[in-house]
TIZA-177214 format. One record per residue: y, x, z of N, C-alpha, C, O in turn. Coordinates in steps of 0.1 Angstrom, whole numbers, padded with zeros to 4 digits, always signed. Layout:
% residues N
YXZYXZYXZYXZ;...
//
This chain:
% residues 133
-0012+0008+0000+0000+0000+0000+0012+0009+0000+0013+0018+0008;+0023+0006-0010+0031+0019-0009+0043+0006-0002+0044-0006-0001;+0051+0021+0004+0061+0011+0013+0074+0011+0004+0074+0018-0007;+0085+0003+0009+0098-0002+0002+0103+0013+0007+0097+0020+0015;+0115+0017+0001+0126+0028+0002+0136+0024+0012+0142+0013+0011;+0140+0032+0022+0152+0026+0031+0162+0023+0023+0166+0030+0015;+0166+0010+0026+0182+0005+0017+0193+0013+0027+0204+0016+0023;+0190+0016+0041+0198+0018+0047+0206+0032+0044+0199+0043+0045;+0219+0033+0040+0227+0047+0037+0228+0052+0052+0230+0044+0062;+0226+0065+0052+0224+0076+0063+0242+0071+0063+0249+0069+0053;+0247+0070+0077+0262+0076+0079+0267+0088+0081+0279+0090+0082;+0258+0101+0083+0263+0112+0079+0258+0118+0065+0248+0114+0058;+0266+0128+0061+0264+0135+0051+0251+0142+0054+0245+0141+0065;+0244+0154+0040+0233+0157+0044+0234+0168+0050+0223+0173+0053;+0248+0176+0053+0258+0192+0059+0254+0184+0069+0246+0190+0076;+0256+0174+0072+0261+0167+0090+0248+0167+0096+0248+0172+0108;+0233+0162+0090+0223+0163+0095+0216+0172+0094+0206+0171+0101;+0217+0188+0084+0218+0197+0082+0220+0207+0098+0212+0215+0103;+0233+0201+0101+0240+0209+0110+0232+0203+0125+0233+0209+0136;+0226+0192+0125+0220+0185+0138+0211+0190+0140+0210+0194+0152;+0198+0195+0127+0184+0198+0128+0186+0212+0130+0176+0217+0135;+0200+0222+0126+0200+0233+0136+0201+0233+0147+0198+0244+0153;+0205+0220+0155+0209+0218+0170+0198+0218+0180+0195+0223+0191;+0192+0208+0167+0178+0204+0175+0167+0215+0176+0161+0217+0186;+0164+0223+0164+0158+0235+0168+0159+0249+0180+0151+0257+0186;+0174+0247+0179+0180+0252+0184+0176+0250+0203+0173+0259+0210;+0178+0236+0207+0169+0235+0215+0155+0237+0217+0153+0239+0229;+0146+0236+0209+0133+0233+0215+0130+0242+0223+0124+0237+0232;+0130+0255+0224+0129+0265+0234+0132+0259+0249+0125+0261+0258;+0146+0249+0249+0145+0244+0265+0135+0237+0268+0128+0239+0278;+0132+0225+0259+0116+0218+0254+0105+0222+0260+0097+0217+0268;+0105+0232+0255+0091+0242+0263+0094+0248+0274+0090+0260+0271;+0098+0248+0283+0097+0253+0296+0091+0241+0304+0090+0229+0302;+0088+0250+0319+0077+0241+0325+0079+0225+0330+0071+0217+0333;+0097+0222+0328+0101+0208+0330+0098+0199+0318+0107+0203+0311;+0092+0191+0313+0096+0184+0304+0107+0175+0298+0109+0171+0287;+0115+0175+0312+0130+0166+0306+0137+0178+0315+0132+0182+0325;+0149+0183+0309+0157+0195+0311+0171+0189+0312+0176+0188+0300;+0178+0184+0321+0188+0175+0321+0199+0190+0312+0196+0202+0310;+0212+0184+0308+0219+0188+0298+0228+0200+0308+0228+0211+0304;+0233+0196+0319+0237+0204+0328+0228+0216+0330+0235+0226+0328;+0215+0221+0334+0210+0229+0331+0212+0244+0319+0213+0256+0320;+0210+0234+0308+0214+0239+0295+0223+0248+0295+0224+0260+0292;+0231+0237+0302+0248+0239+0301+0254+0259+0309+0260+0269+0304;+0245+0255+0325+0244+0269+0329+0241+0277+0326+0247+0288+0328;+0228+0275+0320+0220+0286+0317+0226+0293+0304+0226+0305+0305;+0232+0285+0291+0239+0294+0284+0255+0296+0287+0262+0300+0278;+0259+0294+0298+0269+0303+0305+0271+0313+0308+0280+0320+0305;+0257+0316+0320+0251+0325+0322+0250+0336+0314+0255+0347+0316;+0244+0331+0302+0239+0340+0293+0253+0348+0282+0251+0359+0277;+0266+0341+0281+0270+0342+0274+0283+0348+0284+0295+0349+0280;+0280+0350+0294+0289+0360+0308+0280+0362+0318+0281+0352+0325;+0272+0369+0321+0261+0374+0325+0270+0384+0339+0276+0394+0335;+0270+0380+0353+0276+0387+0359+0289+0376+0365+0294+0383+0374;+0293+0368+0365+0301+0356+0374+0296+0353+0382+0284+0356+0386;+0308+0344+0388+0302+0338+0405+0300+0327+0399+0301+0324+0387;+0297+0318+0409+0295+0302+0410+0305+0298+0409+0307+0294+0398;+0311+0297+0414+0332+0296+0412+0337+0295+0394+0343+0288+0385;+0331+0310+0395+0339+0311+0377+0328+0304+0367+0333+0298+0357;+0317+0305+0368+0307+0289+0357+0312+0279+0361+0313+0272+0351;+0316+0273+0371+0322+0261+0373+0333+0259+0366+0333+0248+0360;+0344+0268+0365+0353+0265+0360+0354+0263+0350+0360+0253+0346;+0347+0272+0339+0344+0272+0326+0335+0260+0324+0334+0255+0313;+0330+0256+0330+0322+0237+0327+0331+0230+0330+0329+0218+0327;+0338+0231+0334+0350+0223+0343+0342+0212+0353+0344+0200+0352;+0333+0217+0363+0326+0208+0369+0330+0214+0383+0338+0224+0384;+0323+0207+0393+0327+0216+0407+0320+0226+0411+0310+0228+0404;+0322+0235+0422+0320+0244+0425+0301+0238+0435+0290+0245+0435;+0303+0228+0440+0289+0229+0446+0276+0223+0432+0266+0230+0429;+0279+0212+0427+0274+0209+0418+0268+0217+0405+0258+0213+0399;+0276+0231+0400+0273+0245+0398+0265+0250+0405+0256+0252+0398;+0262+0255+0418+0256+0258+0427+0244+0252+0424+0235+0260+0421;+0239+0236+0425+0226+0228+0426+0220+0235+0411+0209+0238+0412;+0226+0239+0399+0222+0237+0387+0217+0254+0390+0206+0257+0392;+0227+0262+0388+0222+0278+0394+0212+0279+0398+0203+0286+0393;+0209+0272+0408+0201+0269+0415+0184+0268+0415+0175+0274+0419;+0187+0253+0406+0178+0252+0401+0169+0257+0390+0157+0254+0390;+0176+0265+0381+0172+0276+0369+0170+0288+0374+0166+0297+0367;+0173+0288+0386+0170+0306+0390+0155+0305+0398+0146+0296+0397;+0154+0316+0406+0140+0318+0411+0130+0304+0418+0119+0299+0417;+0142+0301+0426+0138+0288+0441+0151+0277+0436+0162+0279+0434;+0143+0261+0436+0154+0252+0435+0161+0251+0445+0165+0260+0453;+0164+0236+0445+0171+0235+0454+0163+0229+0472+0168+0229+0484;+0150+0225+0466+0141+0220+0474+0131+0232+0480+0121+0230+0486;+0136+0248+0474+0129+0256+0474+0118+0260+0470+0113+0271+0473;+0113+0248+0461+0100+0248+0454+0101+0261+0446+0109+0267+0453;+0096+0268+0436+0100+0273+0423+0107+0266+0412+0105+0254+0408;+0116+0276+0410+0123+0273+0401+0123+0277+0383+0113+0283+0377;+0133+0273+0377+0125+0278+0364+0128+0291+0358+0128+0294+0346;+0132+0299+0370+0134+0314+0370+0140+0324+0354+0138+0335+0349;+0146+0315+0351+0158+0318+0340+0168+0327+0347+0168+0339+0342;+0174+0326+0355+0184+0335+0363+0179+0339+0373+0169+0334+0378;+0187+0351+0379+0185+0357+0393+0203+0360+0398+0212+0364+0391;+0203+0357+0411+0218+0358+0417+0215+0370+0425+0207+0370+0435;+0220+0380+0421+0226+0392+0433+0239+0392+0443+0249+0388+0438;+0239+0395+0453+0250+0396+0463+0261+0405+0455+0258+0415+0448;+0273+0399+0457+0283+0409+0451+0283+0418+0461+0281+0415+0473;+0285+0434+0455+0287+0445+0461+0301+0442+0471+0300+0441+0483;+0308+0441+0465+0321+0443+0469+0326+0427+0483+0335+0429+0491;+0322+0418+0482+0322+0402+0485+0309+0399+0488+0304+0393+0478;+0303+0399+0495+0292+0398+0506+0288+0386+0505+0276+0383+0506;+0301+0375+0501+0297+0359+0504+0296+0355+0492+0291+0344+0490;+0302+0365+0478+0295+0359+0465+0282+0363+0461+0276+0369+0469;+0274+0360+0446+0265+0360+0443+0270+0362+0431+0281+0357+0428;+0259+0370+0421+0267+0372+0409+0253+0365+0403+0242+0364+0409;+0255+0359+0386+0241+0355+0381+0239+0364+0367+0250+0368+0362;+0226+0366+0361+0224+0376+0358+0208+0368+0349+0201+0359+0354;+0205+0372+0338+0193+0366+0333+0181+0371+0336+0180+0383+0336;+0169+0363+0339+0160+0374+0342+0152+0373+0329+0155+0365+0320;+0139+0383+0328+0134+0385+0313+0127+0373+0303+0124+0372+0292;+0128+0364+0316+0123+0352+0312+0136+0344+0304+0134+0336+0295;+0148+0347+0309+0158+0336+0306+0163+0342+0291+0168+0335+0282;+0161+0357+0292+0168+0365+0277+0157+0360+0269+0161+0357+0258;+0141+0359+0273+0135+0353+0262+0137+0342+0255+0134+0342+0243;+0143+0331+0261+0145+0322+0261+0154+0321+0248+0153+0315+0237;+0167+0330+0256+0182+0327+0248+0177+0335+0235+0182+0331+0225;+0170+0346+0232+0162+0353+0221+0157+0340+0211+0158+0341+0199;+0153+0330+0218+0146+0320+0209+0155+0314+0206+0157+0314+0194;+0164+0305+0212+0174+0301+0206+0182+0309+0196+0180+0304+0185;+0190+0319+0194+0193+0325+0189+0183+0328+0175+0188+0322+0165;+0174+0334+0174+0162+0325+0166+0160+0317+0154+0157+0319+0142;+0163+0307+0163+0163+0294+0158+0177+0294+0150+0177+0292+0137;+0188+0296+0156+0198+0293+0148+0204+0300+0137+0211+0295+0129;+0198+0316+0139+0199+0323+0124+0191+0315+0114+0196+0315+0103;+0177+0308+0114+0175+0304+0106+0183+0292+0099+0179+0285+0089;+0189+0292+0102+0203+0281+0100+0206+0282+0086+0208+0294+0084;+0207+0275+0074+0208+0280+0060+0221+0287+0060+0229+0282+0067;+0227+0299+0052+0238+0302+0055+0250+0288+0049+0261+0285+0055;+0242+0281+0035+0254+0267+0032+0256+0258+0048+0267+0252+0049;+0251+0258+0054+0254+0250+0068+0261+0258+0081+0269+0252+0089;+0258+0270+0081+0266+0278+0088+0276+0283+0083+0279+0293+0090;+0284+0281+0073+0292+0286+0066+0304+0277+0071+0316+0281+0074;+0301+0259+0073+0308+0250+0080+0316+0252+0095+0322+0243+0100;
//
């Protein structure tokens, strides 16, 4: 039985959905880690992290424009121990600042560079006509 053709027109262009299915690849690496749903905030930290490797909790906060404890829960949770102390999904590790005793600096661990390795990845495969946009 062959089926009918969508009458329905796509509302984006095919650059526009082009540009999604790099997004979406782009993720699947968070996909696969041991959570199956990875809330967006997560994400959010972890390529903060990745992309200033060495901040406090204070300065990822600001740059999300979110608060300073709520930063904290998410760090938190992507680094070694959640927030419940279970295991965490050990993407980051926080060291004591040398200099400020009461900060913590975050830092990727080999697991989290693998990670951002795969994204990264993913997104060169990006056709250059769509990355060119």
């Amino acid at each position: 039985m062959l089926s009918a053709p969508n009458p329905v027109k796509p509302s984006l262009t095919e650059e526009e959905r082009a540009h999604l299915r790099a997004l979406y690849r782009a993720l699947e690496p968070f996909w696969d880690l041991e959570h199956s749903v990875m809330p967006a905030s997560y994400i959010r930290a972890a390529l903060l992290v990745a992309m200033n490797e060495g901040l406090s909790v204070s300065e990822y906060a600001e740059q999300a424009g979110t608060g300073a404890t709520v930063m904290t829960r998410n760090l938190l949770d992507i680094g070694e121990r959640n927030r419940q102390r279970e295991k965490g999904l050990e993407l980051i590790t926080q060291v004591r600042d040398a200099f400020d005793l009461r900060k913590h600096r975050a830092m990727l661990t080999p697991k989290g560079r693998k990670l951002m390795q795969d994204v990264i990845t993913a997104l060169r495969a990006v056709p250059k006509s769509v990355a060119r946009e």
